[in-house]
N, C-alpha and C positions, 0 to 999 in steps of 0.2 A: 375500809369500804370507800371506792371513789363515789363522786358527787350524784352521776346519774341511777347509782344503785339505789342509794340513799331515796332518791325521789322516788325512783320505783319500787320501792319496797314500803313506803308511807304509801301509796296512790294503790297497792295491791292492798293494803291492811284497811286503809279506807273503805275500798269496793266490798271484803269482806264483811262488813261491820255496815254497810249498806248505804253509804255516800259513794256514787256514782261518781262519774268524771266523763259520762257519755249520755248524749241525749238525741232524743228522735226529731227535737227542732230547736232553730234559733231559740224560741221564746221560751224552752224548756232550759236551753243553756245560759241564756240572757238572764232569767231567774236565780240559778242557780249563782250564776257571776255574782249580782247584788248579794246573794246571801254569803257568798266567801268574801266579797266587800266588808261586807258591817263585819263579818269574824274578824277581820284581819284591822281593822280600825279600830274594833274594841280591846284585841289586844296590844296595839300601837299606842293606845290609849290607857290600857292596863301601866303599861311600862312609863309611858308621861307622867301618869299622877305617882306614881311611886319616885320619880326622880322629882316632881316636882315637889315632894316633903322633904328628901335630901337637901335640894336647894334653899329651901327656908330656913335650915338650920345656918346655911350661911348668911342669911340675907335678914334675919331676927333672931337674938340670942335668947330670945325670952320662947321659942318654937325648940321641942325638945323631940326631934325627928329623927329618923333613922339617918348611921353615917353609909356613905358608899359602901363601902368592906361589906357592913351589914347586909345591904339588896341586893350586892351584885349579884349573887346565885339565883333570886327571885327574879332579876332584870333578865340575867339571859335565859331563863326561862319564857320568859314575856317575848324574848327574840327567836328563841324556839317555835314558838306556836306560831306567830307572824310567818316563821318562814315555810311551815307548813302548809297555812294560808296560801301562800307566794308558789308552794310547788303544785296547789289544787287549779289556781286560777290559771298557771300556764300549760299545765295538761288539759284543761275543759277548751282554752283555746289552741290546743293541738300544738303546744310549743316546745322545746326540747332546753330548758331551763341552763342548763351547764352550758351549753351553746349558745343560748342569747345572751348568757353574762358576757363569755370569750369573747362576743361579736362586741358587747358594749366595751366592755374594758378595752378591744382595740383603737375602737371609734376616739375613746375618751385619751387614748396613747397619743392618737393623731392628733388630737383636738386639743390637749394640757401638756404632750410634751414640752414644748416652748417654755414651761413651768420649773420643769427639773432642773436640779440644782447640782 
């Protein structure tokens, strides 16, 4: 399944289940924005504090915390839901998500080539 199916098949399951992605004003969608904000921050933050106990086991050996191996399926989980997040907020603002990545990633070609090795 390519990228743009992907979005549109979460954003139809969405509308089914009755989170919209369309609204009859700014301030209806402005709302709406903030609230896919805090989702998409609490899960950003979900995945911070779970890497931030991996790291103490490096950083204090007396901290008996999970190792990577252990989270990583919990973590990209955590990246899963953000990116859902990520596919609600660019459809509320009428945006076609696989296209503005291509458009950044070329920007970023022009901009860091120079970099490549």
């Amino acid at each position: 399944m390519d990228f743009s199916s992907i979005v549109r098949r979460q954003i139809a399951a969405d509308e089914r289940r009755g989170f919209s992605v369309t609204f009859s004003s700014d301030a209806e969608r402005h709302d709406q924005l903030s609230r896919e904000l805090v989702g998409l921050v609490g899960e950003i933050g979900e995945f911070a504090n779970q890497l931030k106990k991996v790291g103490l086991s490096f950083t204090n050996p007396r901290y008996h915390g999970p190792r990577l191996d252990e989270v990583a399926a919990h973590l990209r989980e955590e990246v899963a839901d953000a990116a859902i997040y990520l596919f609600r907020i660019s459809t509320i603002l009428g945006g076609d998500l696989e296209q503005d990545i291509l458009t950044k990633m070329a920007q970023n070609d022009d901009r860091y080539g120079g970099l490549e090795r």
